[in-house]
C-alpha positions as CSV (number, residue, x, y, z in Angstrom):
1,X,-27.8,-3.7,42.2
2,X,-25.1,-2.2,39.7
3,X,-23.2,-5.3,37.8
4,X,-19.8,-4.0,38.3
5,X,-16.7,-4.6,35.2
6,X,-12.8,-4.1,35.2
7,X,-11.7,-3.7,32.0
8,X,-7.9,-4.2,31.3
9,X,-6.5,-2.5,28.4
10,X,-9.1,0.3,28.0
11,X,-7.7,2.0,24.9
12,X,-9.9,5.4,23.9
13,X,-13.3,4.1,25.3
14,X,-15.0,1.9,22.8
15,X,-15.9,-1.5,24.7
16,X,-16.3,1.0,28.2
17,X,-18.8,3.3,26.5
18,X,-20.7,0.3,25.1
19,X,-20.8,-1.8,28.4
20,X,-21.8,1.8,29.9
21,X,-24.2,2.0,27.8
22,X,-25.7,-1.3,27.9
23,X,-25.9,-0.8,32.2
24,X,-22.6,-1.7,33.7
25,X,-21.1,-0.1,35.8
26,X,-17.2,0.1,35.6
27,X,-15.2,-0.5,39.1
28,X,-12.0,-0.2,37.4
29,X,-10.1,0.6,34.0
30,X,-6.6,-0.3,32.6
31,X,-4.5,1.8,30.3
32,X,-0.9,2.6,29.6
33,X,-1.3,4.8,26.9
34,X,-1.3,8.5,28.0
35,X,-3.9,9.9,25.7
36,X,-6.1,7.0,26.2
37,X,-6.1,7.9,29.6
38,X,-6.5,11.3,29.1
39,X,-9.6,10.8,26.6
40,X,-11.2,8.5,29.0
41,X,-10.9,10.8,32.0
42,X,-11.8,13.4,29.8
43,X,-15.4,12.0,28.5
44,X,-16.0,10.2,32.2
45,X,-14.1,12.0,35.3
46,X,-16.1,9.6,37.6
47,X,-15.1,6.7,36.2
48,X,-11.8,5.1,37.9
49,X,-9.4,5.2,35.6
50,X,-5.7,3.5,36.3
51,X,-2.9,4.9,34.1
52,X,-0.4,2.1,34.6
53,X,1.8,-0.9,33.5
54,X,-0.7,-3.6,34.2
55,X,2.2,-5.7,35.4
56,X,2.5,-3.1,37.9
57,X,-0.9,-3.5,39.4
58,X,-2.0,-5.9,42.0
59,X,-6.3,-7.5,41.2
60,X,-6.1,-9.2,44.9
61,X,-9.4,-7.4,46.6
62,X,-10.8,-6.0,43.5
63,X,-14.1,-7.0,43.5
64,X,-16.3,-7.4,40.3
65,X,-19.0,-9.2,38.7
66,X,-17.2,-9.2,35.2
67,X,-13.5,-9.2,33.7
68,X,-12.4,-7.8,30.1
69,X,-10.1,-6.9,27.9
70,X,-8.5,-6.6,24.3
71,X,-5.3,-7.3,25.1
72,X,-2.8,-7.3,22.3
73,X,-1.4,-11.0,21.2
74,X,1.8,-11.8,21.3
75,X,3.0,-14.8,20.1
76,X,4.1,-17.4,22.8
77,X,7.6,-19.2,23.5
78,X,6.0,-22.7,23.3
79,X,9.4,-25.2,24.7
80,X,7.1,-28.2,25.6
81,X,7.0,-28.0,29.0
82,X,2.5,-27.9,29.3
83,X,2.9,-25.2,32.2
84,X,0.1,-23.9,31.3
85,X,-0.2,-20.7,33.1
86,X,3.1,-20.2,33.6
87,X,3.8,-20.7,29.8
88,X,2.4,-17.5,28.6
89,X,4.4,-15.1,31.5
90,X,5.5,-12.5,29.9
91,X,2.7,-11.8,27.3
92,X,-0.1,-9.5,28.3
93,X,-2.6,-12.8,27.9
94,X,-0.7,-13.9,31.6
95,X,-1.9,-10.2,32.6
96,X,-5.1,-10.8,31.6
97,X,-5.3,-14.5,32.8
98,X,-3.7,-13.2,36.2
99,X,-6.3,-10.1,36.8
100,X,-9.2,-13.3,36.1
101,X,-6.8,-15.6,38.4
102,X,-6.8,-12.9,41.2
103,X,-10.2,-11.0,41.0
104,X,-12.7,-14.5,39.8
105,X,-15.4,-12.9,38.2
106,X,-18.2,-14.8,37.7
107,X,-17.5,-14.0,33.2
108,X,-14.6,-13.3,31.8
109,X,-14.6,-12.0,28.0
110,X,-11.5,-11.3,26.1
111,X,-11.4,-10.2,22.4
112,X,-9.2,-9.8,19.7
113,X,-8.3,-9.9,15.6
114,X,-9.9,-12.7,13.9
115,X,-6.3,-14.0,13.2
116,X,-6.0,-14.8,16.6
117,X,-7.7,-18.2,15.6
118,X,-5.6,-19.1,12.9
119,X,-2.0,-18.0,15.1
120,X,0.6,-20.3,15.1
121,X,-1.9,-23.3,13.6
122,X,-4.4,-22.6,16.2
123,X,-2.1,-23.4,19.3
124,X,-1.8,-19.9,20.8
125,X,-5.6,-20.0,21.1
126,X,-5.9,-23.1,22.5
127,X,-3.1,-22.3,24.8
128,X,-5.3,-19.4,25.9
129,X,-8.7,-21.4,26.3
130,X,-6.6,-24.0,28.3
131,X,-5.1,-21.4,30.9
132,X,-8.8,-20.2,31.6
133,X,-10.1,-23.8,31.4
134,X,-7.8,-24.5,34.4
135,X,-8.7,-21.2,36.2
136,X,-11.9,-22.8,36.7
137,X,-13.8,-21.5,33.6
138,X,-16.0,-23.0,31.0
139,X,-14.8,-21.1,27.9
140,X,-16.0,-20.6,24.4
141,X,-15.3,-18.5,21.4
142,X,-16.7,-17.0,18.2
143,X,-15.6,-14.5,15.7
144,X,-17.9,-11.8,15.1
145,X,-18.5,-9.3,12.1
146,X,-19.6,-5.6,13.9
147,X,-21.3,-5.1,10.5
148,X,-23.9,-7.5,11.6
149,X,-24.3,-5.4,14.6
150,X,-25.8,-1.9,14.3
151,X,-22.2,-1.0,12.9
152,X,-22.0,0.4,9.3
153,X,-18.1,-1.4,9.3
154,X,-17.4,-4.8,8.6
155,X,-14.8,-6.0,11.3
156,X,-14.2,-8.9,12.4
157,X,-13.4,-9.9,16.1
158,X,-12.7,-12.7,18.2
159,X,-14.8,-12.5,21.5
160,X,-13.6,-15.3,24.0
161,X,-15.9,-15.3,26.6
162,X,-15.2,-17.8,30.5
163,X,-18.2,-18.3,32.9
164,X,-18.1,-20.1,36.3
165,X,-20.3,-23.4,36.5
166,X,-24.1,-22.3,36.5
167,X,-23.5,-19.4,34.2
168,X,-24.6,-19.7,30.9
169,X,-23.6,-17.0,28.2
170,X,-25.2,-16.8,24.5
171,X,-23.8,-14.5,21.8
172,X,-25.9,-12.1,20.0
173,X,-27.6,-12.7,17.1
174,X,-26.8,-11.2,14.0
175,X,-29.2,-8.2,13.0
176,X,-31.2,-8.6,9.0
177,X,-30.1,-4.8,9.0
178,X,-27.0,-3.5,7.9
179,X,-26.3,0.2,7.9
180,X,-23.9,1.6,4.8
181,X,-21.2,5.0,5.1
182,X,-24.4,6.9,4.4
183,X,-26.3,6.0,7.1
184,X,-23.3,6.3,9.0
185,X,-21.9,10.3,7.9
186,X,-25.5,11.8,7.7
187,X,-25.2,15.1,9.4
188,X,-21.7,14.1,10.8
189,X,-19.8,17.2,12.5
190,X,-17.0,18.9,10.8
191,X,-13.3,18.1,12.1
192,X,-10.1,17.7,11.4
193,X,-8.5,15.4,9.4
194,X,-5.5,14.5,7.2
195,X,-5.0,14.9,3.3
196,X,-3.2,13.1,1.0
197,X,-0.2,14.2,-0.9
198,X,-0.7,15.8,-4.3
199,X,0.5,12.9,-5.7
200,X,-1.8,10.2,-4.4
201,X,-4.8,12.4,-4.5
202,X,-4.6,12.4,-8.1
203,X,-4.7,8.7,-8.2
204,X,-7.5,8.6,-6.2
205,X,-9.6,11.1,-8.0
206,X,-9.8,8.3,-11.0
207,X,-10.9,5.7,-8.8
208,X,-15.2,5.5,-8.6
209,X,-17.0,4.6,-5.6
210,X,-16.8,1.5,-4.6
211,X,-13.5,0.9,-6.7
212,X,-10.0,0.2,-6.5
213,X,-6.4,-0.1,-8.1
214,X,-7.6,-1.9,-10.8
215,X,-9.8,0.3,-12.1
216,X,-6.9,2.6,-12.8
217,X,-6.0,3.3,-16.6
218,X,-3.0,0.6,-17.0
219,X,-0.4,3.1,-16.9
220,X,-1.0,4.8,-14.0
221,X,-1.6,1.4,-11.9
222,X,1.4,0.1,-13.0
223,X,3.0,3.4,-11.7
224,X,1.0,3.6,-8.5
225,X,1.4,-0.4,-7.3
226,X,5.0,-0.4,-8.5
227,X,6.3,-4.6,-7.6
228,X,2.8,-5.3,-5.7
229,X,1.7,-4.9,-9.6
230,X,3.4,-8.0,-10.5
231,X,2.8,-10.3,-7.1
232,X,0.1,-12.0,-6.0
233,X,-3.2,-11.8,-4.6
234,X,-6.3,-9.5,-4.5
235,X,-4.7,-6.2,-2.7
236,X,-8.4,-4.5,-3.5
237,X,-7.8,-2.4,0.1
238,X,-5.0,-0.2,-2.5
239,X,-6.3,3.0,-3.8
240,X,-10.0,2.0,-2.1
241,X,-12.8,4.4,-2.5
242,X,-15.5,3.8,-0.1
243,X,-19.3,4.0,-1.4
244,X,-22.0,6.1,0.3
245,X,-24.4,2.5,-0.3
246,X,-22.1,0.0,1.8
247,X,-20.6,-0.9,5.0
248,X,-17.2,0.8,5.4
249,X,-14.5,-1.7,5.4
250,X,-12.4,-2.2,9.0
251,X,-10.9,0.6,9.8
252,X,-6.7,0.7,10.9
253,X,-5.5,2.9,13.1
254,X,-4.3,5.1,9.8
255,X,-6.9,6.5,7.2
256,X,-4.6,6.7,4.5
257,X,-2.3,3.4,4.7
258,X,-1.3,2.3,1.0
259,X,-2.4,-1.3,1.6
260,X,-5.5,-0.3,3.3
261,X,-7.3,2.9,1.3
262,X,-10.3,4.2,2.5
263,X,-10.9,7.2,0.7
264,X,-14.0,8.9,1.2
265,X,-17.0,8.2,-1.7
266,X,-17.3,11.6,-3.1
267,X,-14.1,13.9,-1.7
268,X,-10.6,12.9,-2.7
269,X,-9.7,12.5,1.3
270,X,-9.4,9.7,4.1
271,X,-12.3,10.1,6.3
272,X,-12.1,12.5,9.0
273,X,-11.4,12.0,13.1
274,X,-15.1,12.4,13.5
275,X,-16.2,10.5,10.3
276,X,-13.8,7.7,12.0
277,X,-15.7,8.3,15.1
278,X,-18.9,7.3,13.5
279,X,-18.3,4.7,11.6
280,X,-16.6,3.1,14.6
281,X,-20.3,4.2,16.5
282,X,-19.2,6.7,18.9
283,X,-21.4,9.3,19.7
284,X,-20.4,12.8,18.7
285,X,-20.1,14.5,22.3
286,X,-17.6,11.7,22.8
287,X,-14.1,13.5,22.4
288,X,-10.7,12.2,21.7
289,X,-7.5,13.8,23.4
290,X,-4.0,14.3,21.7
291,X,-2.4,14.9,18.2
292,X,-4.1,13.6,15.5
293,X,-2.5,10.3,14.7
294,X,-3.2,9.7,18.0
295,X,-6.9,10.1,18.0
296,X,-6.8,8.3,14.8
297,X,-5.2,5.2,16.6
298,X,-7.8,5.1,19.6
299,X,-10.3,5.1,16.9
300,X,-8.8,2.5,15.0
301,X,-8.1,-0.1,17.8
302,X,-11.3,0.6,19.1
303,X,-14.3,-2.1,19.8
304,X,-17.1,-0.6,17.9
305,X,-19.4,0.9,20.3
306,X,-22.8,-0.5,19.1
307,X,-21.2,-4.3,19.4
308,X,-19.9,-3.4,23.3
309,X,-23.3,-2.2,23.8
310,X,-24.9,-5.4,22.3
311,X,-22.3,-7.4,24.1
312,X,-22.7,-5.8,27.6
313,X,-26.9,-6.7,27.3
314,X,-25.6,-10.4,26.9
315,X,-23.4,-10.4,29.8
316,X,-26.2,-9.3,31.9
317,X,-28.4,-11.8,30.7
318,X,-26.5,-14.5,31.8
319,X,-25.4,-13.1,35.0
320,X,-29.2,-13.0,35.3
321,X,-30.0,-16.4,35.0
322,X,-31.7,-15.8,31.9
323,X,-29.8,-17.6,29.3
324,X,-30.6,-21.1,29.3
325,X,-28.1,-22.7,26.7
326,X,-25.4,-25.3,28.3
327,X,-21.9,-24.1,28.1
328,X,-21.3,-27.5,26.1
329,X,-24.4,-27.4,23.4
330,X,-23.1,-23.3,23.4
331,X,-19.3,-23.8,22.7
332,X,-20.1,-26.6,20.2
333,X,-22.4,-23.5,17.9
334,X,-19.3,-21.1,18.7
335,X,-16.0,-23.4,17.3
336,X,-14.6,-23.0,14.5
């Protein structure tokens, strides 16, 4: 029997494809965003997709085995009061924590920017792990690097996963092998892209693989970094070059972002939609609807296919029984 997953704020398809792929089924997905929508009805017309304000939409009925979502944090109005619940309405975690409230699957797993740890000295996690702690679930956490995880990126994520009593859930472990931009762009299919203006693409052309601002003649990075020359801090994402024998750094949801380079190792360009695609581990037949900064962004925001996939094996593990790890001795190897 089919484990069946609603997944809340779908975005182009990367944690759905990967739970797909690893044999879920999906009864329901989230998403506001129009091209989203369009992309994932466009790649899976069978697949139930809801294009709607998830405040709008009422869990109570919905039936499945498995609850996720990587809803976008925003910072809570903390005024003392320990509501608990009630203390995070208004910020899509309550939409989350309500679809779990109203729907009880037997896992929940939420996941989202590494910062999310650090926020606000730790209290908007723990916040968070308290709401589903009193919605009846044993919760853990762990931050993640895709790079360890069939996914030539390093990118790290925060994957909160809730189980009921009797339901024990491991996280993967890391792979030895690590796959680099070659692996990742061999044979890749032409597409469209952006360029860079004149201006920046001459910069870039004296930066080598692998290099950055600083390897700029003196004049030119004083030029190019203008006050971020004088500040503080290692800014090595400016005038990036990516190199064919490494992970690609974590993607954004722009390929040409001052503060976040990531030219491509031999042409003076950011990476095209389909060189984004791979490097995020899509599969090539997997198309993106709208304009191209929009494609970009679903790319971007995207959970790397290959660490859905590995994900989705280990929530059907435990809803097999076959993880035998405590939650306890588990949550103690996952804090930080």
């Amino acid at each position: 029997m089919e484990k069946k997953v609603v997944e809340l704020f779908a975005g182009g398809g990367g944690l759905a494809l990967g739970l797909e792929m690893a044999g879920l089924e999906h009864e329901m997905l989230v998403e506001i965003d129009k091209d989203c929508v369009a992309t994932l009805k466009h790649n899976r017309p069978e697949w139930n997709v809801i294009h709607e304000d998830i405040k709008e939409i009422e869990f109570k009925g919905v039936k499945s085995d498995i609850v996720t979502g990587g809803f976008p944090c925003q910072a809570f109005s903390y005024a003392g009061k320990k509501l608990g619940f009630e203390d995070t309405r208004g910020t899509l975690f309550f939409e989350f924590a309500r679809a779990v409230k109203e729907i009880k699957p037997k896992i929940c797993m939420a996941e989202n920017v590494e910062g999310l740890v650090r926020h606000d000295n730790g209290r908007t996690l723990e916040t968070m792990l308290e709401v589903l702690t009193d919605l009846g679930y044993n919760v853990q956490y762990k931050v993640l690097n895709a790079v360890n995880f069939n996914v030539p990126q390093k990118r790290k994520r925060m994957v909160l996963i809730g189980t009921l009593n009797g339901i024990n859930f491991s996280y993967p472990k890391p792979n030895k092998k690590i796959f680099t931009i070659e692996d990742a762009l061999k044979d890749v299919p032409d597409s469209d892209g952006i360029n860079y203006s004149e201006k920046r693409e001459k910069v870039l052309e004296l930066v080598p693989p692998g290099g950055c601002w600083i390897d700029l003649p003196e004049d030119v990075k004083k030029e190019f970094m203008g006050k971020s020359y004088y500040s503080g801090g290692g800014k090595r994402g400016m005038a990036r070059r990516m190199s064919w024998t490494e992970p690609c750094l974590t993607l954004t949801t722009s390929p040409s972002q001052k503060q976040t380079e990531r030219c491509h190792p031999e042409e003076t360009r950011p990476f095209t939609i389909r060189e984004y695609a791979r490097i995020q581990t899509f599969p090539d037949n997997w198309e993106f609807i709208g304009g191209k900064s929009s494609q970009y962004k679903q790319i971007g925001n995207a959970v790397p296919v290959k660490l859905g996939e590995i994900l989705g094996k280990q929530l059907i593990k435990a809803l097999d029984g076959k993880e035998k790890v405590s939650i306890s001795k588990q949550a103690k190897l996952s804090a930080f």
